[in-house]
C-alpha positions in Angstrom: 61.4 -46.6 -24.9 63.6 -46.5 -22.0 61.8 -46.8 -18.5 63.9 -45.3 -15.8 63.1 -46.8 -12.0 63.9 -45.9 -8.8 64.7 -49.5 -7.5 68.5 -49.8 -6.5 70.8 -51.7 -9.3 71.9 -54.0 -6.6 68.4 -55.0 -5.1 67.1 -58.4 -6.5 63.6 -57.4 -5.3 61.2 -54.0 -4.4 61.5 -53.5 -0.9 58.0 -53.4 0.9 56.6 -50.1 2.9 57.0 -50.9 6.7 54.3 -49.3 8.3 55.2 -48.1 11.9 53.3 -48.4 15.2 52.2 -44.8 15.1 50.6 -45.0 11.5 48.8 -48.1 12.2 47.3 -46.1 15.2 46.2 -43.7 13.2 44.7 -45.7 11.0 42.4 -47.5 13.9 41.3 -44.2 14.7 40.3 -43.2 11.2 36.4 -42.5 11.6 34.0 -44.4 8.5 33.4 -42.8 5.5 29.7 -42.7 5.8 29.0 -41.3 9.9 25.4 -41.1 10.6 24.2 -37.9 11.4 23.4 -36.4 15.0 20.0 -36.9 15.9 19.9 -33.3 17.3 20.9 -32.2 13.4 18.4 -34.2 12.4 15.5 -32.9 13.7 16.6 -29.2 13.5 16.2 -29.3 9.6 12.2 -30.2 9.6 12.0 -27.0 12.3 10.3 -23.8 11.1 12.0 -20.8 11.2 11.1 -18.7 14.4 8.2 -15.8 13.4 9.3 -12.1 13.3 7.8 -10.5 16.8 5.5 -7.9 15.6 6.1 -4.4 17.0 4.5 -2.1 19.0 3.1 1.0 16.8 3.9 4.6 17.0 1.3 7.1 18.4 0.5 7.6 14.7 -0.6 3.7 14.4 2.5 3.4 12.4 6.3 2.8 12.5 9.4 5.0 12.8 11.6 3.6 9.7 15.5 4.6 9.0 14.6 7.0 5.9 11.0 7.1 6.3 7.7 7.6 9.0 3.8 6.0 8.1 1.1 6.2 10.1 -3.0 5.3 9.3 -6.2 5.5 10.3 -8.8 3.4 9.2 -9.5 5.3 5.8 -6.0 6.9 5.3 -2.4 6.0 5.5 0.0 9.5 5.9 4.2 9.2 4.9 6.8 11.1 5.7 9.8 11.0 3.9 13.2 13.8 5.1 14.8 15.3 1.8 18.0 17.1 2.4 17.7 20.8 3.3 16.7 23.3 0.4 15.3 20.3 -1.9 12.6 22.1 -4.3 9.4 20.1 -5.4 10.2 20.3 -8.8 13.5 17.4 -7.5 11.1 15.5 -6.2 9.9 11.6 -7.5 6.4 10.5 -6.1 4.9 7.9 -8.0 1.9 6.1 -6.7 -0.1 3.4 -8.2 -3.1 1.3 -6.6 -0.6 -1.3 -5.2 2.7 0.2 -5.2 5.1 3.6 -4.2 8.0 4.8 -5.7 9.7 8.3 -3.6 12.6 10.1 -3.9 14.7 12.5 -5.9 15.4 12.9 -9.5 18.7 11.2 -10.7 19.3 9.6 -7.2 17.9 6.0 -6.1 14.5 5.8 -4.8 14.2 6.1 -1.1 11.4 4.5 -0.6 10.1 1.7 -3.3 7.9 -0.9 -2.7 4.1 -2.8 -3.2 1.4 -1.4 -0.6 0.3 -4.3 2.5 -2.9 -2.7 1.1 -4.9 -1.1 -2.2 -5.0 2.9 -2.3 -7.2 4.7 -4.2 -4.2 6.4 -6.6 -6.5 9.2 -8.2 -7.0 10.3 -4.3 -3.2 10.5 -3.5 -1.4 13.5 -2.8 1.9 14.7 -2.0 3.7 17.9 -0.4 6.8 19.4 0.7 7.2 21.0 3.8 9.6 21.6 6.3 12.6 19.2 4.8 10.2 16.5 4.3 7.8 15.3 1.3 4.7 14.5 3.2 2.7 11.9 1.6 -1.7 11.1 2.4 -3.0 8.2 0.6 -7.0 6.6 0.8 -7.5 3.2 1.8 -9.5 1.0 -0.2 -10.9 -1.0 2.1 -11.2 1.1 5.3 -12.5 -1.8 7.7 -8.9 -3.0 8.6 -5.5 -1.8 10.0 -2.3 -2.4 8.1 0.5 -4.6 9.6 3.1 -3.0 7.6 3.4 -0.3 4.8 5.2 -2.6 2.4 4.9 -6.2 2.2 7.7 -7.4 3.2 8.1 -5.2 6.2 8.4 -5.0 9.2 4.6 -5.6 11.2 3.1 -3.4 13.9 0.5 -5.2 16.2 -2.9 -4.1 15.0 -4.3 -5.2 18.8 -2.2 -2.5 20.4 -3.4 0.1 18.0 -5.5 3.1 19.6 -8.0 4.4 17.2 -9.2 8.2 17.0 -12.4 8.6 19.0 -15.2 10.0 16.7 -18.4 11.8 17.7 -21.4 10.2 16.2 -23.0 13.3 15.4 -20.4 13.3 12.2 -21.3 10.2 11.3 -24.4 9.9 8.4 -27.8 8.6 9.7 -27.2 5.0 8.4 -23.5 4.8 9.5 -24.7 5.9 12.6 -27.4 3.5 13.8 -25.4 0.9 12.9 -22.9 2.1 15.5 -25.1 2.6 18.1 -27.0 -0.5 17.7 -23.6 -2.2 17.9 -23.0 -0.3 21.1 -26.1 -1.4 22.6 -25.8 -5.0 21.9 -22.2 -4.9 23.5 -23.3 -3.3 26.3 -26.3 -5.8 27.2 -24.0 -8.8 26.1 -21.6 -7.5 29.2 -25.0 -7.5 31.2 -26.1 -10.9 30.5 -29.1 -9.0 28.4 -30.4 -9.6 25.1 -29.4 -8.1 22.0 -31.8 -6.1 19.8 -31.9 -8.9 17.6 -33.0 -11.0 20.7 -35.6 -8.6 21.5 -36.8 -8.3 18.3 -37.3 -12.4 18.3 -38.9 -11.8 21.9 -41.2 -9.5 20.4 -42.4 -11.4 17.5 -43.2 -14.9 20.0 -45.3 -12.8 21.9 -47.5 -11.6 19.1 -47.8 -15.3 17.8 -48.7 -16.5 21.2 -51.2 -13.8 21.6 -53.1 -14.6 18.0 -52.3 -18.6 18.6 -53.4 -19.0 22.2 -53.8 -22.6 21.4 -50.4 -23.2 20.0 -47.8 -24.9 22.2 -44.7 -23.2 21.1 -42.9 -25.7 24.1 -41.0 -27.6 21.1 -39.8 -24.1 19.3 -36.3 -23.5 18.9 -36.7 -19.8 19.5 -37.9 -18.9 22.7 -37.2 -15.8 24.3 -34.7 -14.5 21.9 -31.9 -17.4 22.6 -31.1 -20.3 21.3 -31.8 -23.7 23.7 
């Protein structure tokens, strides 16, 4: 086999590269391989990413969304969801589970689809339409605690800046209702410097063991007077 080279005929020898002045500058200037990194860079991976601020909630205790409205109470959460103009019931999608929601129309995607912040009682659900809108009211679960958000996932309201419905106490059942105003009385004598009713209570029983124990010396008791020493 033939090798072809492009080395002139009449040179004896290869001729070698000359490098000029400019190249070996370059060359000098050629940063390592291997740099270290900055030690700004550096500590920015290890850094959490910055918490979403939580929102302020609508006068329904709720959020305005971009195809939907919620709002709550403390035992009910109430959707609104806008459906084009002359939409009929018999279009519309609501499925609701214990932990989930699925709304819309048929044959379009869903407009709203996603799992609860919170458990519903699904049997309890129900669902309208009225005035361009399918109007949803679901029952809480656990109706101690306000939702952050509608959907996990979501965006949160602050539950401090909530403002719950006043109720009268006369609604309330007997039970429900001492337990409300015994709760308002001990607030009320905490912000007095007072005690409680349990206080009292404890205040109450010392005095009957003093008076059938004159003899006792309840000076060592951990109890006295209600409060703790």
């Amino acid at each position: 086999m033939a090798i072809i080279s492009d080395i002139n005929a009449g040179d004896d020898q290869p001729q070698q590269q000359q490098t000029s002045p400019v190249d070996q500058s370059q060359q000098q200037q050629t940063p390592p391989v291997n740099q270290p990194e900055p030690e700004e860079e550096k500590k920015g991976e290890n850094q959490e990413p910055p918490k979403p601020e939580r929102l302020a909630p609508n006068k329904s205790n709720g959020l305005d969304m971009e195809n939907y409205t919620w709002g709550q109470s403390l035992q009910e959460v109430t959707i609104a969801v806008p459906v084009p103009p002359g939409t009929k019931s018999r279009f519309v999608v609501c499925d609701v589970k214990k932990d989930r929601i699925k709304v819309g129309l048929k044959n379009s995607p869903p407009i709203l689809d996603g799992e609860f912040f919170g458990l519903v009682k699904a049997q309890d659900s129900i669902w309208s339409l009225e005035d361009n809108d399918i109007s949803i009211l679901l029952t809480k679960q656990d109706k101690t605690n306000w939702w952050k958000s509608l959907l996990k996932g979501g965006p949160e309201i602050d539950t401090q800046k909530v403002q719950p419905e006043p109720s009268k106490l006369s609604d309330l059942d007997m039970e429900t209702r001492s337990a409300v105003e015994k709760m308002m009385f001990d607030q009320r004598q905490k912000q007095l410097g007072l005690p409680t009713s349990e206080e009292i209570q404890n205040q109450e029983l010392m005095k009957k063991f003093k008076e059938q124990f004159p003899n006792m010396d309840f000076s060592g008791s951990k109890i006295l007077g209600g409060r703790q020493k």
